[in-house]
mmCIF file of the N, C-alpha and C atoms, coordinates in Angstrom:
data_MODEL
# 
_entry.id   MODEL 
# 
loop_
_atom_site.group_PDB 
_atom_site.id 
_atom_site.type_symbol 
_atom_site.label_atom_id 
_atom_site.label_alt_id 
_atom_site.label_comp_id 
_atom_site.label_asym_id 
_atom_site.label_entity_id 
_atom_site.label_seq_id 
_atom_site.pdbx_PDB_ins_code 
_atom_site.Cartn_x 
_atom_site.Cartn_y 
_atom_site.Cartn_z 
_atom_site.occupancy 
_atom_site.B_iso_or_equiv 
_atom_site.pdbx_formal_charge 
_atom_site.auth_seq_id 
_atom_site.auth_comp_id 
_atom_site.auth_asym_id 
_atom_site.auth_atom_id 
_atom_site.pdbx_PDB_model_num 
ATOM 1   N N  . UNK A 1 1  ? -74.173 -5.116  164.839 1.00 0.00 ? 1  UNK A N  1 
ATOM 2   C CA . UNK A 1 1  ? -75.604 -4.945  164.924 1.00 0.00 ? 1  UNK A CA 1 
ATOM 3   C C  . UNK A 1 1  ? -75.983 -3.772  164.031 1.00 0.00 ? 1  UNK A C  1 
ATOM 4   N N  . UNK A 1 2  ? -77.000 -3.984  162.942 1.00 0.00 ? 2  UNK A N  1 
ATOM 5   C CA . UNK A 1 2  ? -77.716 -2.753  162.616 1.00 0.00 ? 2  UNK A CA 1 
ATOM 6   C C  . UNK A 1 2  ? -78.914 -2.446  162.141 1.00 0.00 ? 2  UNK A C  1 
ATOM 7   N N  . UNK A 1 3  ? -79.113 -1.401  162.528 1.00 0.00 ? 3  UNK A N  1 
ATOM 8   C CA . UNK A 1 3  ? -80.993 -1.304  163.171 1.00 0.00 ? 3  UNK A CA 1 
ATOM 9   C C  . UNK A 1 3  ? -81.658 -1.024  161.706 1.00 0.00 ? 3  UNK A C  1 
ATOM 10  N N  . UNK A 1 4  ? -82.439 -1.762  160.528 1.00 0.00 ? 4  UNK A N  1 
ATOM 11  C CA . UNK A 1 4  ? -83.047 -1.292  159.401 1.00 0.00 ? 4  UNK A CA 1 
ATOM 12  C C  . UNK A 1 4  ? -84.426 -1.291  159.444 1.00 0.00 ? 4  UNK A C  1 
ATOM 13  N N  . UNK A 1 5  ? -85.570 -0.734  159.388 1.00 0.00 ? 5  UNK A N  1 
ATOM 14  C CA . UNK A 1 5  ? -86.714 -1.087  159.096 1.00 0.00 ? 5  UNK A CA 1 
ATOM 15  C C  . UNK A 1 5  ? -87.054 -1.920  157.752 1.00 0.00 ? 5  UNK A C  1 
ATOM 16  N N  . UNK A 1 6  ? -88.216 -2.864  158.050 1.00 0.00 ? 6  UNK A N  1 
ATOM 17  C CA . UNK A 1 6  ? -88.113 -3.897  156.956 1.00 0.00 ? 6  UNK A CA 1 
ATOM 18  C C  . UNK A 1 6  ? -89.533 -4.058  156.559 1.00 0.00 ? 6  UNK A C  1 
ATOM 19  N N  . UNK A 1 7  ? -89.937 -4.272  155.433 1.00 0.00 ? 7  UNK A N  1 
ATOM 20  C CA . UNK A 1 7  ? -91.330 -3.987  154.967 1.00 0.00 ? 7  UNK A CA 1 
ATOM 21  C C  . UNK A 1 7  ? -92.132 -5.640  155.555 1.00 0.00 ? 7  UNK A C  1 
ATOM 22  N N  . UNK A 1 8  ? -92.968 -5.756  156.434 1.00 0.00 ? 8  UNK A N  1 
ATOM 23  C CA . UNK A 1 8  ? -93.707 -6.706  157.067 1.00 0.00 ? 8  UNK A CA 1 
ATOM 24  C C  . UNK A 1 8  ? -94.935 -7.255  155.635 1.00 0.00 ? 8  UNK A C  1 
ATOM 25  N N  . UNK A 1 9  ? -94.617 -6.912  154.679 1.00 0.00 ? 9  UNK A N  1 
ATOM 26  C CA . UNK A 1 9  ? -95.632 -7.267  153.819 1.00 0.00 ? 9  UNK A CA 1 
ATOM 27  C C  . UNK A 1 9  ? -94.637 -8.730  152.933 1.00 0.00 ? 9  UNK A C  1 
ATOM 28  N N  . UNK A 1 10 ? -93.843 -8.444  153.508 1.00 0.00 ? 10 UNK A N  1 
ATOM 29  C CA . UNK A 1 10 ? -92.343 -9.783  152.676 1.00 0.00 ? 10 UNK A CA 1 
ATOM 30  C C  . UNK A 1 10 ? -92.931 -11.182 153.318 1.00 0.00 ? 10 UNK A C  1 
ATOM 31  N N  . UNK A 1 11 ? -92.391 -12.035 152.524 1.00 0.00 ? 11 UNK A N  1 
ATOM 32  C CA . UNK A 1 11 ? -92.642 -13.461 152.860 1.00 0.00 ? 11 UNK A CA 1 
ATOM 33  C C  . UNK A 1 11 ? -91.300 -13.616 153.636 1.00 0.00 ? 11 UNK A C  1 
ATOM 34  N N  . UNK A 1 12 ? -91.089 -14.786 154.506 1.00 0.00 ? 12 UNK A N  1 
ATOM 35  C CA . UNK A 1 12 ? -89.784 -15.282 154.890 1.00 0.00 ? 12 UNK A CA 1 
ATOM 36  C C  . UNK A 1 12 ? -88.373 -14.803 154.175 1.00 0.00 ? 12 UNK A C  1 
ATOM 37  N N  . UNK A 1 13 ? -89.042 -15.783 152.774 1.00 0.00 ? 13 UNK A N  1 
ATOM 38  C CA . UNK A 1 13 ? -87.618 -16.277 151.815 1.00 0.00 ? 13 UNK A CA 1 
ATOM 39  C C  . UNK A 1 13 ? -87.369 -14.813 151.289 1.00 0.00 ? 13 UNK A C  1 
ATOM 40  N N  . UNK A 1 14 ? -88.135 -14.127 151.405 1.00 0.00 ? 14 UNK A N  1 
ATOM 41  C CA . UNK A 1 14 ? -88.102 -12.488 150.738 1.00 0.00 ? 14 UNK A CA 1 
ATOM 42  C C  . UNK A 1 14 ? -87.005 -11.961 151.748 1.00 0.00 ? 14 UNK A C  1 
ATOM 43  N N  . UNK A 1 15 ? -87.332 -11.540 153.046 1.00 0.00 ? 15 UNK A N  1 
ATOM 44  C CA . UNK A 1 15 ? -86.683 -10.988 154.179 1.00 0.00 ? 15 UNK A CA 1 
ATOM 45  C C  . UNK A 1 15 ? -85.296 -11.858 154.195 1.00 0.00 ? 15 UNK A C  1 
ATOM 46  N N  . UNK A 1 16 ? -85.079 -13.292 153.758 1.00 0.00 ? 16 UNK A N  1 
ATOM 47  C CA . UNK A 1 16 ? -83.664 -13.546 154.435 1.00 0.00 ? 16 UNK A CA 1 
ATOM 48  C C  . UNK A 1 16 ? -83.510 -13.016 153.111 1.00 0.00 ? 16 UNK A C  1 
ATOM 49  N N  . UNK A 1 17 ? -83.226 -12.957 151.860 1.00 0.00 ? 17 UNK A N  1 
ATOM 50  C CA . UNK A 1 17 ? -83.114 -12.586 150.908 1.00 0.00 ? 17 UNK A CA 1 
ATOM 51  C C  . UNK A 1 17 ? -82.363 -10.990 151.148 1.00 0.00 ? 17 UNK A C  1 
ATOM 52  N N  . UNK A 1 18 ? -83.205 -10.374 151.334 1.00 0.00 ? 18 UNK A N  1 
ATOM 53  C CA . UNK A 1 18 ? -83.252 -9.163  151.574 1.00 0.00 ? 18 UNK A CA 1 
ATOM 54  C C  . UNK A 1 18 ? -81.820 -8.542  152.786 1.00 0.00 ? 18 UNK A C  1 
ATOM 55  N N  . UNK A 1 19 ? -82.082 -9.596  153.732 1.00 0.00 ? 19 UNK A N  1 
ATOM 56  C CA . UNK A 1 19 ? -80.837 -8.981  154.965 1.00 0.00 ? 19 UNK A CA 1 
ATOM 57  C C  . UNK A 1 19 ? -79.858 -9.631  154.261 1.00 0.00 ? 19 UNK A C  1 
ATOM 58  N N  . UNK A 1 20 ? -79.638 -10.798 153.670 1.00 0.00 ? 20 UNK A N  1 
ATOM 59  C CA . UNK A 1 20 ? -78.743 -10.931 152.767 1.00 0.00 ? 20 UNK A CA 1 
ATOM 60  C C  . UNK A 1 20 ? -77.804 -10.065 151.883 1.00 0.00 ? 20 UNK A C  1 
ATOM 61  N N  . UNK A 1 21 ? -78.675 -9.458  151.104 1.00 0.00 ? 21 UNK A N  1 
ATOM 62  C CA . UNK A 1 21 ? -78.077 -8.643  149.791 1.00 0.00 ? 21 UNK A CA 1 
ATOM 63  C C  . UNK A 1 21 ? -77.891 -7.020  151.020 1.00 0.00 ? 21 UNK A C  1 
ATOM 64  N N  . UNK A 1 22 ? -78.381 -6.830  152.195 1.00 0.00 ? 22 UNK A N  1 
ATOM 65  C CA . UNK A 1 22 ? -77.298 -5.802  153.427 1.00 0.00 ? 22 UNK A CA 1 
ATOM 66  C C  . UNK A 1 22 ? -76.307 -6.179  153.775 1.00 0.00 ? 22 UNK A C  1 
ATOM 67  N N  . UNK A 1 23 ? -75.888 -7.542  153.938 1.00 0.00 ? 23 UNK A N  1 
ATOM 68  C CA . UNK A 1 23 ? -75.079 -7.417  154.042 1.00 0.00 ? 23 UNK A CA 1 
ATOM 69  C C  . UNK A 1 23 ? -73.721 -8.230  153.218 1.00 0.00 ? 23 UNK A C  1 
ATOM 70  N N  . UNK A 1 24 ? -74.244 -8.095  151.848 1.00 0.00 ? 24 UNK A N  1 
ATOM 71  C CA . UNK A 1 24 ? -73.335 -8.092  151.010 1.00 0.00 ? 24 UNK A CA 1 
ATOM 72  C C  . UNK A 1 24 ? -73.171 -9.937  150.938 1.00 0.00 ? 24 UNK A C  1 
ATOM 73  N N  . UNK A 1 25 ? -74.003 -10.842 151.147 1.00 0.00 ? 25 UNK A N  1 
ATOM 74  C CA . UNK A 1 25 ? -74.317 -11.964 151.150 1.00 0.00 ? 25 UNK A CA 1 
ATOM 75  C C  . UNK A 1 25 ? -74.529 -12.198 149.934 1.00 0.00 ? 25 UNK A C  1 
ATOM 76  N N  . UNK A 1 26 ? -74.389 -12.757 149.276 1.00 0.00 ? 26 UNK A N  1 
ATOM 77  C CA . UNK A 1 26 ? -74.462 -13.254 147.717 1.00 0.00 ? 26 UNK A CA 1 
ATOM 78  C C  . UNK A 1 26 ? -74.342 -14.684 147.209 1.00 0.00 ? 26 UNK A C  1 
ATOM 79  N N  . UNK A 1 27 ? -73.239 -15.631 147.901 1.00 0.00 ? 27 UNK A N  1 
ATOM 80  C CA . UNK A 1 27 ? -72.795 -16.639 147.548 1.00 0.00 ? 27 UNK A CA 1 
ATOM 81  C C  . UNK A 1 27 ? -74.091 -17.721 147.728 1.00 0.00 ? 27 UNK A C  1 
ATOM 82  N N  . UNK A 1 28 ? -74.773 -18.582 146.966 1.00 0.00 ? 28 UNK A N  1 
ATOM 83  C CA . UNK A 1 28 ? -75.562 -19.333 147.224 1.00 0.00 ? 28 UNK A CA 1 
ATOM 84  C C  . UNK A 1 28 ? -75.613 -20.406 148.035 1.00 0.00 ? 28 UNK A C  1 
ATOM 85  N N  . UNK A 1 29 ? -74.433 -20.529 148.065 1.00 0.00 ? 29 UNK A N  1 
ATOM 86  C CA . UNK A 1 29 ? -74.197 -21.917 148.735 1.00 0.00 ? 29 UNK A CA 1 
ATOM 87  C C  . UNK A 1 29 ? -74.088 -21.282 150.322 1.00 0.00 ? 29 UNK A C  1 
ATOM 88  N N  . UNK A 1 30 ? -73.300 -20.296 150.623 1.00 0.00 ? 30 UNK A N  1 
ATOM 89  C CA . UNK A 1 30 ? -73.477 -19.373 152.124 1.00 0.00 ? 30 UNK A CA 1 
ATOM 90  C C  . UNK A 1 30 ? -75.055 -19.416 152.291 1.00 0.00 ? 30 UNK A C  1 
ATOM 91  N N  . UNK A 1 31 ? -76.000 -18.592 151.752 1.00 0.00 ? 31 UNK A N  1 
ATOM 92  C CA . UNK A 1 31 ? -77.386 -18.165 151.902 1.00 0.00 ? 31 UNK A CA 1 
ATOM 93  C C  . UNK A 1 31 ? -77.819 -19.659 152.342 1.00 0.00 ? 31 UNK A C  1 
ATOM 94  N N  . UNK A 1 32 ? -77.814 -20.682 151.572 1.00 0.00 ? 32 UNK A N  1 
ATOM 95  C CA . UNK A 1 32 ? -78.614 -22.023 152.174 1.00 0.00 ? 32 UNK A CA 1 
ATOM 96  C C  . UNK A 1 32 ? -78.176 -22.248 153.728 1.00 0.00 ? 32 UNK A C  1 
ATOM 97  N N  . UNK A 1 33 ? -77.276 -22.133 153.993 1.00 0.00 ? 33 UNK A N  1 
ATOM 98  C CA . UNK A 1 33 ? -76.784 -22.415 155.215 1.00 0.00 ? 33 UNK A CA 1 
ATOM 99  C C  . UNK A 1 33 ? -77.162 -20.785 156.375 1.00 0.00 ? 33 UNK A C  1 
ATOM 100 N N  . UNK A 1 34 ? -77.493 -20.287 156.289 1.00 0.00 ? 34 UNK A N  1 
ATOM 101 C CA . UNK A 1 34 ? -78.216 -19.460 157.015 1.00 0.00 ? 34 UNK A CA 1 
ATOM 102 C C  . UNK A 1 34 ? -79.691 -19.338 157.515 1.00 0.00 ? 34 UNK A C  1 
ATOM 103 N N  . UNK A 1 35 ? -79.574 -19.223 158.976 1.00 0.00 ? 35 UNK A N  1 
ATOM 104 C CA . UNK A 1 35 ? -81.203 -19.407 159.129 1.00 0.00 ? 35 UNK A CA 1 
ATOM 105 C C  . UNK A 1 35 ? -81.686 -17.954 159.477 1.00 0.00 ? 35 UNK A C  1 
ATOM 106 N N  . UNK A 1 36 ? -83.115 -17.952 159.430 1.00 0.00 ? 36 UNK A N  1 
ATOM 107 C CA . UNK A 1 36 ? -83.538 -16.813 160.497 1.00 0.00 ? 36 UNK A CA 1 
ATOM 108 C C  . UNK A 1 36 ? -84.202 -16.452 161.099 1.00 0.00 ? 36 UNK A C  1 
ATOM 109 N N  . UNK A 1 37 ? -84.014 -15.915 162.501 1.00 0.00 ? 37 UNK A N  1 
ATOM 110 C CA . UNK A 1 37 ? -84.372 -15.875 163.639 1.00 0.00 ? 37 UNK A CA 1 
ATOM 111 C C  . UNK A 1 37 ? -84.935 -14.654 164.170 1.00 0.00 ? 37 UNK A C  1 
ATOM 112 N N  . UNK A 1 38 ? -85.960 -14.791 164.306 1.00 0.00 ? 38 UNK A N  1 
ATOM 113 C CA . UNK A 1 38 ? -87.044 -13.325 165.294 1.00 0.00 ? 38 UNK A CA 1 
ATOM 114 C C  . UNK A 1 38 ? -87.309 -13.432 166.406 1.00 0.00 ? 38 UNK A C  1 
ATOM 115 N N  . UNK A 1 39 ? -86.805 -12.737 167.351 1.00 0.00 ? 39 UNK A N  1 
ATOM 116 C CA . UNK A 1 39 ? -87.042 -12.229 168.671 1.00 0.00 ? 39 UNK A CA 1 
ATOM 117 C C  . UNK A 1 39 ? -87.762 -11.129 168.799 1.00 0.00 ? 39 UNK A C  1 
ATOM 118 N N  . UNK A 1 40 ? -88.512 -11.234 169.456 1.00 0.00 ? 40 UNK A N  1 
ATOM 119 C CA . UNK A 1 40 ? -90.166 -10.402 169.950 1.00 0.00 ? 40 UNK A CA 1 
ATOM 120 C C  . UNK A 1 40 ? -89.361 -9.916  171.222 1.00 0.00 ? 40 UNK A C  1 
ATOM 121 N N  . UNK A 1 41 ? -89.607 -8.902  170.770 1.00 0.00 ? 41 UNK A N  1 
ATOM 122 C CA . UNK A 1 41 ? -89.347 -8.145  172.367 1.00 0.00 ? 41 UNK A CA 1 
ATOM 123 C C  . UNK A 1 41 ? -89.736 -8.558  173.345 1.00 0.00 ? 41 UNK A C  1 
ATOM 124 N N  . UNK A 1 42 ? -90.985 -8.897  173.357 1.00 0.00 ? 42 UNK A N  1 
ATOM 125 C CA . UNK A 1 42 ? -91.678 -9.563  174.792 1.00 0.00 ? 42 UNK A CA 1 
ATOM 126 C C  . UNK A 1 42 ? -91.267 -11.162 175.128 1.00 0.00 ? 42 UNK A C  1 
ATOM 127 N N  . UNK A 1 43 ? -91.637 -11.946 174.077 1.00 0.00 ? 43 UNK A N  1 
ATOM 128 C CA . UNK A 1 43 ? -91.610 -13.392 174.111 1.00 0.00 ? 43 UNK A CA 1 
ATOM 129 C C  . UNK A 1 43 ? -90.821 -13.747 173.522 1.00 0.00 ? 43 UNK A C  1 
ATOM 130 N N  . UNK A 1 44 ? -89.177 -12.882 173.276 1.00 0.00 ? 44 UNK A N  1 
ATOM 131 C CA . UNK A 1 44 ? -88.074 -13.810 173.001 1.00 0.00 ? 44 UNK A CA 1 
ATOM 132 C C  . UNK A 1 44 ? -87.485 -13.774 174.746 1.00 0.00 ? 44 UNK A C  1 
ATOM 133 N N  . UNK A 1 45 ? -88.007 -13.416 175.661 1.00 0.00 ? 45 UNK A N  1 
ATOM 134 C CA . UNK A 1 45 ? -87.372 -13.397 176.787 1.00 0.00 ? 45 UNK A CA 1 
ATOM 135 C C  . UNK A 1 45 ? -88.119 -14.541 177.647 1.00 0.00 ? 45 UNK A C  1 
ATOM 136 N N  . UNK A 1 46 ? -89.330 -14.557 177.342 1.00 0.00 ? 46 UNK A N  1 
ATOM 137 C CA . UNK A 1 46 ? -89.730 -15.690 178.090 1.00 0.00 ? 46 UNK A CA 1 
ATOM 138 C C  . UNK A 1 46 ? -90.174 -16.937 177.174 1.00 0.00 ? 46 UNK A C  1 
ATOM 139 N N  . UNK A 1 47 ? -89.563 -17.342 175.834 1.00 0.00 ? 47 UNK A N  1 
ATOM 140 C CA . UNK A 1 47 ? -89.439 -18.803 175.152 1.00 0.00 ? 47 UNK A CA 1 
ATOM 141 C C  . UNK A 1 47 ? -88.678 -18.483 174.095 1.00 0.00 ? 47 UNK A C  1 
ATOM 142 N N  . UNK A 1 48 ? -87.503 -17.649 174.309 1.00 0.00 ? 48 UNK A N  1 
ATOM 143 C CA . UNK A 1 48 ? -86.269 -17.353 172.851 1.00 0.00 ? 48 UNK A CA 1 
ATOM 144 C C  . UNK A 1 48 ? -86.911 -17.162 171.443 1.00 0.00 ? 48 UNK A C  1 
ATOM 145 N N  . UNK A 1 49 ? -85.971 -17.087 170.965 1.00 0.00 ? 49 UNK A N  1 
ATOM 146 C CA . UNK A 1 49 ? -86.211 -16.413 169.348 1.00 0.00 ? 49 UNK A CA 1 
ATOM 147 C C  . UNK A 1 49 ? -87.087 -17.358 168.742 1.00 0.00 ? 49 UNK A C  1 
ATOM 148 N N  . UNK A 1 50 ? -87.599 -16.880 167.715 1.00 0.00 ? 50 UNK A N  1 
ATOM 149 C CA . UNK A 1 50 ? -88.084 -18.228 166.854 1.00 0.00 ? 50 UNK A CA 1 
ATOM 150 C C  . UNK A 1 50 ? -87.439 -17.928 165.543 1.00 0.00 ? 50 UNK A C  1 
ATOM 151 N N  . UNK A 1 51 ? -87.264 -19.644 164.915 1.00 0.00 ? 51 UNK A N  1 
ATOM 152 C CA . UNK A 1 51 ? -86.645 -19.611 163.763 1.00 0.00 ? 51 UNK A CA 1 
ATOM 153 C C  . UNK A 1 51 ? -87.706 -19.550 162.810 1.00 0.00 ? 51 UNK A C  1 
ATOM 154 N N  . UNK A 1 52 ? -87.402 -18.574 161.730 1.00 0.00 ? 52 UNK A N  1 
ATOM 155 C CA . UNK A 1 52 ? -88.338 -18.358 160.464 1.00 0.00 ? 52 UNK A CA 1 
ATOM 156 C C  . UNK A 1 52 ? -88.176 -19.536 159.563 1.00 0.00 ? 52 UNK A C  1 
ATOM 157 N N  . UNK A 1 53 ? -88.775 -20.505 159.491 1.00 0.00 ? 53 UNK A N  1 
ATOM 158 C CA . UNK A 1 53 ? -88.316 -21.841 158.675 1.00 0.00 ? 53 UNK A CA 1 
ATOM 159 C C  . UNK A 1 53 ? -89.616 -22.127 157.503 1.00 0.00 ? 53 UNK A C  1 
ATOM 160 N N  . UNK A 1 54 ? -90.454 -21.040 157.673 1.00 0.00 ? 54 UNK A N  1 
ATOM 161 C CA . UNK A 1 54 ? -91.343 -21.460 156.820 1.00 0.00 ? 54 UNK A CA 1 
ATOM 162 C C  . UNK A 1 54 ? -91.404 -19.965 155.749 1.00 0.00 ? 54 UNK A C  1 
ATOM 163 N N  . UNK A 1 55 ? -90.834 -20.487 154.472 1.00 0.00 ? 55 UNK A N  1 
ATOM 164 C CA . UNK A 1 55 ? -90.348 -19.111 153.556 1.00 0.00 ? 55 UNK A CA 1 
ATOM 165 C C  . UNK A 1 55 ? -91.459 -18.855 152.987 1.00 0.00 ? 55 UNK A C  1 
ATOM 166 N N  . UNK A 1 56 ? -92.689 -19.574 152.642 1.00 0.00 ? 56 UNK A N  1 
ATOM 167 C CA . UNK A 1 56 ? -93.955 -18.626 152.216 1.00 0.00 ? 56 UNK A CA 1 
ATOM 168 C C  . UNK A 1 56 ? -95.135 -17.987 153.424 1.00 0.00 ? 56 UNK A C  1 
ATOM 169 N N  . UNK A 1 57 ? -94.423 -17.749 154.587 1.00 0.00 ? 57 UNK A N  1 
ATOM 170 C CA . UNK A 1 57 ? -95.054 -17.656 155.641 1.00 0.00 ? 57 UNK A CA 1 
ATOM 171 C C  . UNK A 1 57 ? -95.436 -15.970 155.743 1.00 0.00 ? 57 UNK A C  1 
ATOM 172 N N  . UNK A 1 58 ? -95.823 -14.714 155.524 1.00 0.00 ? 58 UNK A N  1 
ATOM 173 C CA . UNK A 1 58 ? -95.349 -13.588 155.199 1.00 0.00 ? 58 UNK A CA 1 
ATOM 174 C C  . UNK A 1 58 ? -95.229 -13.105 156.913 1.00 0.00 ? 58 UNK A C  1 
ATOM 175 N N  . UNK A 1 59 ? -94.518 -11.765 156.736 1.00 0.00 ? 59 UNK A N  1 
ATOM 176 C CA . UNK A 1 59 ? -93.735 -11.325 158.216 1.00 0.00 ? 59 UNK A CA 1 
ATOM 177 C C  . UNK A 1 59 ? -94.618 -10.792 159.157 1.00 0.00 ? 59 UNK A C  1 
ATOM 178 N N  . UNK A 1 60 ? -95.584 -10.278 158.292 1.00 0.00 ? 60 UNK A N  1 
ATOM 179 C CA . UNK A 1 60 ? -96.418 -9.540  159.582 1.00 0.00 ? 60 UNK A CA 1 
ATOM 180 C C  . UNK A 1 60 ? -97.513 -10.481 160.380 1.00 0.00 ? 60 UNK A C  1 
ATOM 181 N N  . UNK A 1 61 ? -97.308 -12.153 159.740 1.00 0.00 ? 61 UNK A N  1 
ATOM 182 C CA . UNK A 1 61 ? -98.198 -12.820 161.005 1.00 0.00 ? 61 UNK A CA 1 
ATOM 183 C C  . UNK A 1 61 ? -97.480 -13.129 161.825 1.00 0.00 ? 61 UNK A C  1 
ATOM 184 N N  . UNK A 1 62 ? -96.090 -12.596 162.364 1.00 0.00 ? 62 UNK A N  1 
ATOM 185 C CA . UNK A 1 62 ? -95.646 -12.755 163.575 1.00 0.00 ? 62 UNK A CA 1 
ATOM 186 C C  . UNK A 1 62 ? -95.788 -11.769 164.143 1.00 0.00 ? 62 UNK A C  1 
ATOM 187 N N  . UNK A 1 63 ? -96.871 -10.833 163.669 1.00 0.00 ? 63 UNK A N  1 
ATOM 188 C CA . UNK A 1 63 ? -96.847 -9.705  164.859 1.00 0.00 ? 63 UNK A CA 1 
ATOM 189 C C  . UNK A 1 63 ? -95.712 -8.881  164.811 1.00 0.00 ? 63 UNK A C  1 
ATOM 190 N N  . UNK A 1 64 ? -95.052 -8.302  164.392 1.00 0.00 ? 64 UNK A N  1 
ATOM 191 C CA . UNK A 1 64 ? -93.805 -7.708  164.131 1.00 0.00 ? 64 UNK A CA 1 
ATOM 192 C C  . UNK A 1 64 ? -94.363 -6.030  164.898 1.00 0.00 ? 64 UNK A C  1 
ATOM 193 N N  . UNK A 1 65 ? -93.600 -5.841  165.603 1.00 0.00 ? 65 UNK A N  1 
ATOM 194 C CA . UNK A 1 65 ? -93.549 -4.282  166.131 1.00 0.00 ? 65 UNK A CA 1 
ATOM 195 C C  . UNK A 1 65 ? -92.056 -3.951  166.234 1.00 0.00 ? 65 UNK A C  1 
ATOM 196 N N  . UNK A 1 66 ? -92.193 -2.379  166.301 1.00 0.00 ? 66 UNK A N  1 
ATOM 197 C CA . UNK A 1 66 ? -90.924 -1.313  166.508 1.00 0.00 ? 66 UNK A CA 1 
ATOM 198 C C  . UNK A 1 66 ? -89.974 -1.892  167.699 1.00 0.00 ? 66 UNK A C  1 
ATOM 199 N N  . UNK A 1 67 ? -88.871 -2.409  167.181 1.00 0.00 ? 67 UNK A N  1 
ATOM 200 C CA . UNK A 1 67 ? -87.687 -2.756  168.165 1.00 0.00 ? 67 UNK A CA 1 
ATOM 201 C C  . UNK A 1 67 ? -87.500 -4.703  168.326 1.00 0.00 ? 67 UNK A C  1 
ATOM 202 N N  . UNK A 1 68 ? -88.047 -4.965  167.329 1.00 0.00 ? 68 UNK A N  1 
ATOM 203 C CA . UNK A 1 68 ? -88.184 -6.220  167.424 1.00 0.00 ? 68 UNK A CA 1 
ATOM 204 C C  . UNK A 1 68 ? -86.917 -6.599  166.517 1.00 0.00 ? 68 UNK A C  1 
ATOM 205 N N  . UNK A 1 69 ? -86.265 -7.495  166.813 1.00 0.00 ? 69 UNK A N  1 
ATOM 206 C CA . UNK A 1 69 ? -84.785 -8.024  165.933 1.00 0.00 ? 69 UNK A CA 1 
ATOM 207 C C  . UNK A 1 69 ? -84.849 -9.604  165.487 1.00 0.00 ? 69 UNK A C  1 
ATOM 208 N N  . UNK A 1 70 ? -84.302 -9.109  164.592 1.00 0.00 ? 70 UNK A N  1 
ATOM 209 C CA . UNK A 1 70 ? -83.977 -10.535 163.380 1.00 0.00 ? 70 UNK A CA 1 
ATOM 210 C C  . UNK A 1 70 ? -82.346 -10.768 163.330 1.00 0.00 ? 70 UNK A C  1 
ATOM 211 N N  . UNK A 1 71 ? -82.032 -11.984 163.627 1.00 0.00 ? 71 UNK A N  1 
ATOM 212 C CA . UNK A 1 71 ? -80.922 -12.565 163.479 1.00 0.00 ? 71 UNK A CA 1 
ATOM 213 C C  . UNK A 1 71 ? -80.538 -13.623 162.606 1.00 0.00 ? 71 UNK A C  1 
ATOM 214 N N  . UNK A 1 72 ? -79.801 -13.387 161.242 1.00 0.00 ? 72 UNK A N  1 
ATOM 215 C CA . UNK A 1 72 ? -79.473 -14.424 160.632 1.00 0.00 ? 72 UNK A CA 1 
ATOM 216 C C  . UNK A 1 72 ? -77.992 -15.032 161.082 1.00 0.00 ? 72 UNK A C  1 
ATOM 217 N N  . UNK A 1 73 ? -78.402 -16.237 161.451 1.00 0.00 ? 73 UNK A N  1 
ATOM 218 C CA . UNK A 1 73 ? -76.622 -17.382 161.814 1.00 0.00 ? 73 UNK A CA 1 
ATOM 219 C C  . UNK A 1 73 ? -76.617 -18.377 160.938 1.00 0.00 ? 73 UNK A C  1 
ATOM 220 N N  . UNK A 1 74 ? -75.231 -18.518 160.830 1.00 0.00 ? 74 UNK A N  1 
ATOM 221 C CA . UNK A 1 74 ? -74.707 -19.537 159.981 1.00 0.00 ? 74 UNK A CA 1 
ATOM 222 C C  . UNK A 1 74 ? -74.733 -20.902 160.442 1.00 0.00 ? 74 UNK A C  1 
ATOM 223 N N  . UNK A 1 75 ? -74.832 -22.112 159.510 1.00 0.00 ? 75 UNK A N  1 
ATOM 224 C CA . UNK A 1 75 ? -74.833 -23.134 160.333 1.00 0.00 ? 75 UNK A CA 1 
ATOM 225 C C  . UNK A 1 75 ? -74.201 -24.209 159.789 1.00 0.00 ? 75 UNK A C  1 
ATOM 226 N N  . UNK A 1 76 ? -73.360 -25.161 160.266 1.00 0.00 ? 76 UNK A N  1 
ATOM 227 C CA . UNK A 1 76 ? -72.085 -26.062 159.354 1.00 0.00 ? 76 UNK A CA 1 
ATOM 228 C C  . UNK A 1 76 ? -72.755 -26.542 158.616 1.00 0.00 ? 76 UNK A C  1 
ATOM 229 N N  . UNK A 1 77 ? -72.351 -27.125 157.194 1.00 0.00 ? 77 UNK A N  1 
ATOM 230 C CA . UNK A 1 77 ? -72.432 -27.766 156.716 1.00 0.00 ? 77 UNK A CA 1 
ATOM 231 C C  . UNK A 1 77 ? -72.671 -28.993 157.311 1.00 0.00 ? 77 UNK A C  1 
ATOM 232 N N  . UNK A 1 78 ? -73.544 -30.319 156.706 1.00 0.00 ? 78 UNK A N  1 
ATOM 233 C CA . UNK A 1 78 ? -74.259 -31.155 157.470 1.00 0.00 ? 78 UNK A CA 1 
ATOM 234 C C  . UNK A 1 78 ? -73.068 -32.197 156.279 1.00 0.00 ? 78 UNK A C  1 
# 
């Protein structure tokens, strides 16, 4: 786990982009297969995370506040 502040003015595809190249993510073919996921402090507890699936969507219309976490997971090949 590690805690970064992230500029809410980013689009989706910007932010996975971005936690990407933290953590040393590079390979293209890895990055497609990664999704990502925001949990709201409040309302990832009462209807779970939501997946960021829309990459021109920008970050701060989810409401984004202090302590809120983003999870990128991998997902098999289809």
């Amino acid at each position: 786990q590690v805690w970064y502040n992230i500029n809410v003015n980013l689009k989706v595809s910007q932010a996975k982009r971005h936690f990407c190249n933290l953590f040393n993510i590079t390979n293209q073919h890895e990055i497609k297969h990664l999704k990502l996921f925001y949990f709201d402090q409040v309302m990832s507890q009462i209807q779970g995370p939501e997946e960021l699936k829309y990459p021109n969507r920008n970050l701060y219309s989810y409401q984004i506040e202090t302590g809120d976490l983003f999870e990128l997971i991998r997902y098999p090949d289809s």
